[in-house]
C-alpha positions as CSV (number, residue, x, y, z in Angstrom):
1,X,-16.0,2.3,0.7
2,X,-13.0,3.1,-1.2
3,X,-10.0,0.4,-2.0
4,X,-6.4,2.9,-1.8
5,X,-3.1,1.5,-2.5
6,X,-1.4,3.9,0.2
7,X,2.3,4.0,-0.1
8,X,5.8,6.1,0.0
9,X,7.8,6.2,-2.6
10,X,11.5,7.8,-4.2
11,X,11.3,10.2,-6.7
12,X,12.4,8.0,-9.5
13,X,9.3,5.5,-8.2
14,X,10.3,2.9,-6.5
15,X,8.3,1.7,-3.5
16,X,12.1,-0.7,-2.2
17,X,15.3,-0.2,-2.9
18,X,16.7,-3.5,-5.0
19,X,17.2,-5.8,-1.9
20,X,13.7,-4.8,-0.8
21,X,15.1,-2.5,2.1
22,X,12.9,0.5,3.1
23,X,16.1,2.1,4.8
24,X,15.8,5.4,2.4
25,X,12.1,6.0,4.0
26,X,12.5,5.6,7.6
27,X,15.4,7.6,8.0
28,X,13.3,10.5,6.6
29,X,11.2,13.5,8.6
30,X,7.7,13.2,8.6
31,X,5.0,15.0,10.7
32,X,2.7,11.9,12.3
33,X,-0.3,14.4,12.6
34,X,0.5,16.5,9.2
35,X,-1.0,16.3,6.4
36,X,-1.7,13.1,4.4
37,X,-0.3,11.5,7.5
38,X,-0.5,7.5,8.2
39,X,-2.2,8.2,11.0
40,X,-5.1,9.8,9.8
41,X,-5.4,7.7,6.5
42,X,-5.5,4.4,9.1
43,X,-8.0,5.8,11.1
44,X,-10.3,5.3,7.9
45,X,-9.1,2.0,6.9
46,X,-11.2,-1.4,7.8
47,X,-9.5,-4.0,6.0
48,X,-5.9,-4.5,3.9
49,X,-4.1,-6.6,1.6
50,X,-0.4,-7.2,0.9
51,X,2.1,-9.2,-1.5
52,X,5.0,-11.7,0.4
53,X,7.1,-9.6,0.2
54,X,6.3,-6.7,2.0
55,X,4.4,-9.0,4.6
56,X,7.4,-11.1,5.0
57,X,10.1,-7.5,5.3
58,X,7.3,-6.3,8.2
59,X,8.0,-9.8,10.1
60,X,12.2,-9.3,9.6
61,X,12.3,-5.4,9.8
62,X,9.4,-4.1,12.4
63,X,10.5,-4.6,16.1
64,X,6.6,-4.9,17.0
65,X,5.9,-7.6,14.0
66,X,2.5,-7.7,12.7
67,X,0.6,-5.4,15.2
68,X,-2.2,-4.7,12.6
69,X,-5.7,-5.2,13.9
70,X,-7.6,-5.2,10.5
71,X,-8.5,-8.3,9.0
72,X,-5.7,-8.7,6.2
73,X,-5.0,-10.3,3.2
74,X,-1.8,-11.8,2.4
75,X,-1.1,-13.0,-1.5
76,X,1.4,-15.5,-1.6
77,X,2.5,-18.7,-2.6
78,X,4.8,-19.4,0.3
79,X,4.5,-20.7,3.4
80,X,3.6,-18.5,6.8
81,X,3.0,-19.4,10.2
82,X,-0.6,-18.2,10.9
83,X,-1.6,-15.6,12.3
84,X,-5.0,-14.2,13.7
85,X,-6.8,-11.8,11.8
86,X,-4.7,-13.0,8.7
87,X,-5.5,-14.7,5.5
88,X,-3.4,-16.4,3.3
89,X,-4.5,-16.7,-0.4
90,X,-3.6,-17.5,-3.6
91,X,-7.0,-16.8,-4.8
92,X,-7.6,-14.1,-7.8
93,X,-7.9,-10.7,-6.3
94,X,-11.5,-10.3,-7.5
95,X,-12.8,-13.1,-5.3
96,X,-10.7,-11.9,-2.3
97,X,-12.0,-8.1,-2.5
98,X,-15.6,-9.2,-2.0
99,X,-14.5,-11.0,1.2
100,X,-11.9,-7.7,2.0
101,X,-14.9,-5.0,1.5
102,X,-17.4,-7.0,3.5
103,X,-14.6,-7.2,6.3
104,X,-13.9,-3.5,6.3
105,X,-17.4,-2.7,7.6
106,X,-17.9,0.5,5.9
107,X,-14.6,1.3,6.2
108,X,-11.5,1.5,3.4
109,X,-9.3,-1.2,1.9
110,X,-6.1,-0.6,2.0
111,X,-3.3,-2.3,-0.2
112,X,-0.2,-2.4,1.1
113,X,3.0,-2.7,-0.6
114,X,3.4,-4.4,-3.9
115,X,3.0,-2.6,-6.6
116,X,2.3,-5.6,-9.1
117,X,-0.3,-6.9,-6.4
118,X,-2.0,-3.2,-6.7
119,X,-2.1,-3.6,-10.5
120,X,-4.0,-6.3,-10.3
121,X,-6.9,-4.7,-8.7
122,X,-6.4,-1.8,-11.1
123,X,-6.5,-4.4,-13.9
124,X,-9.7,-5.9,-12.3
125,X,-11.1,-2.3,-11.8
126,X,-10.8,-2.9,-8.4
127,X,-8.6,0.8,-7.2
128,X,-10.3,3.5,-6.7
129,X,-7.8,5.8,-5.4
130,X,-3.4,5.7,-5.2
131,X,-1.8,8.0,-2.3
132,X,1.6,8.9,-2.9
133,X,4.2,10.0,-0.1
134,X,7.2,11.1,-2.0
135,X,10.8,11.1,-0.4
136,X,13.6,13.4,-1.9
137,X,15.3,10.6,-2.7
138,X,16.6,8.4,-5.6
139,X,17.2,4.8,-5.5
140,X,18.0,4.0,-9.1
141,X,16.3,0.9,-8.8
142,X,14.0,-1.5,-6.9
143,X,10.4,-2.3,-6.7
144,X,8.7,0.1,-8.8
145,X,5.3,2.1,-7.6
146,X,3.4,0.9,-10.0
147,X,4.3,-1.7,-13.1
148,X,1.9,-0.6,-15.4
149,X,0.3,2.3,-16.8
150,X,-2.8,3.6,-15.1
151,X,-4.8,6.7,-15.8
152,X,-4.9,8.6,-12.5
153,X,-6.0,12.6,-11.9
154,X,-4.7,14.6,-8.9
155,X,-7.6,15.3,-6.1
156,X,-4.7,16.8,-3.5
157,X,-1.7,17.5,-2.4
158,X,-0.1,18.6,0.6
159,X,3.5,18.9,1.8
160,X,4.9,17.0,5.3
161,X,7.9,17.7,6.3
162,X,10.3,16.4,3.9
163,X,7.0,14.3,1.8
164,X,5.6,15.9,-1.4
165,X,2.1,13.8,-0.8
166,X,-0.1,13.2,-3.6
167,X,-4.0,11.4,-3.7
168,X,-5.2,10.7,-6.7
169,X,-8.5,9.3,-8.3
170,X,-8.2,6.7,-10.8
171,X,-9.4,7.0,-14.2
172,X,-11.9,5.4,-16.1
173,X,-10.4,3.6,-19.1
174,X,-11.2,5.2,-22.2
């Protein structure tokens, strides 16, 4: 069981354009059975977290809602209506990935979204792996990828479509 912060992002490295809008990625030309493809990564994924705010753009943006059938996560400090299969918690991620891996039954955690939520598990030595989708685009500004440094090394690479895509391992701190 690996925990993969799985993700698209603009070539300058932002996950949201600044009013959180994923416009510039779903416009874009992707092969669904390609390489690196969602489809395939979900197939291996048992369990996922996410921040607020990408939980909360999914509920405003995605004409299906929240269709996920994986137990999920959802940090926050604001209020939700519940859902099934969801968790709410402002709990410290190190407590929560016990519950998450024993959830995924074998299977992958995947973090969604968030790229400070994802930095904590990297600070708690809790990512294993980071796969980027990258759109030839630039946003300028936004929600970064990632808000802090982390050591990663390049496993693969593959292009779809218009996606350079990228897995990497992360790196043990020196």
């Amino acid at each position: 069981m690996k925990t993969v912060y799985y993700t698209a992002s603009s070539l300058d490295g932002f996950i949201a354009d600044p009013d959180n809008s994923l416009s510039w990625l779903l416009s874009r030309d992707i092969d669904e059975a390609g390489p690196m493809s969602y489809p395939s990564f979900r197939a291996t994924i048992g369990a996922a977290a996410l921040g607020a705010t990408t939980y909360q753009w999914i509920l405003d943006n995605d004409p299906g809602g929240w269709d996920f059938t994986m137990p999920s996560w959802v940090f926050t400090h604001r209020s939700f209506e519940p859902q099934d299969g969801i968790t709410f918690t402002t709990d410290d991620v190190r407590n929560v990935h016990a519950a998450m891996s024993e959830a995924a039954g074998g299977k992958d955690v995947w973090l969604i979204g968030g790229g400070d939520l994802v930095g904590q598990f990297a600070d708690a030595g809790l990512l294993d792996e980071v796969w980027v989708q990258y759109a030839p685009v630039t946003l300028g500004g936004g929600a970064p990828l990632l808000p802090r440094r982390i050591e990663l090394r390049l496993e693969d690479h593959a292009r779809n479509r218009e996606f350079l895509c990228g897995r990497y391992v992360v790196s043990p701190a020196d």
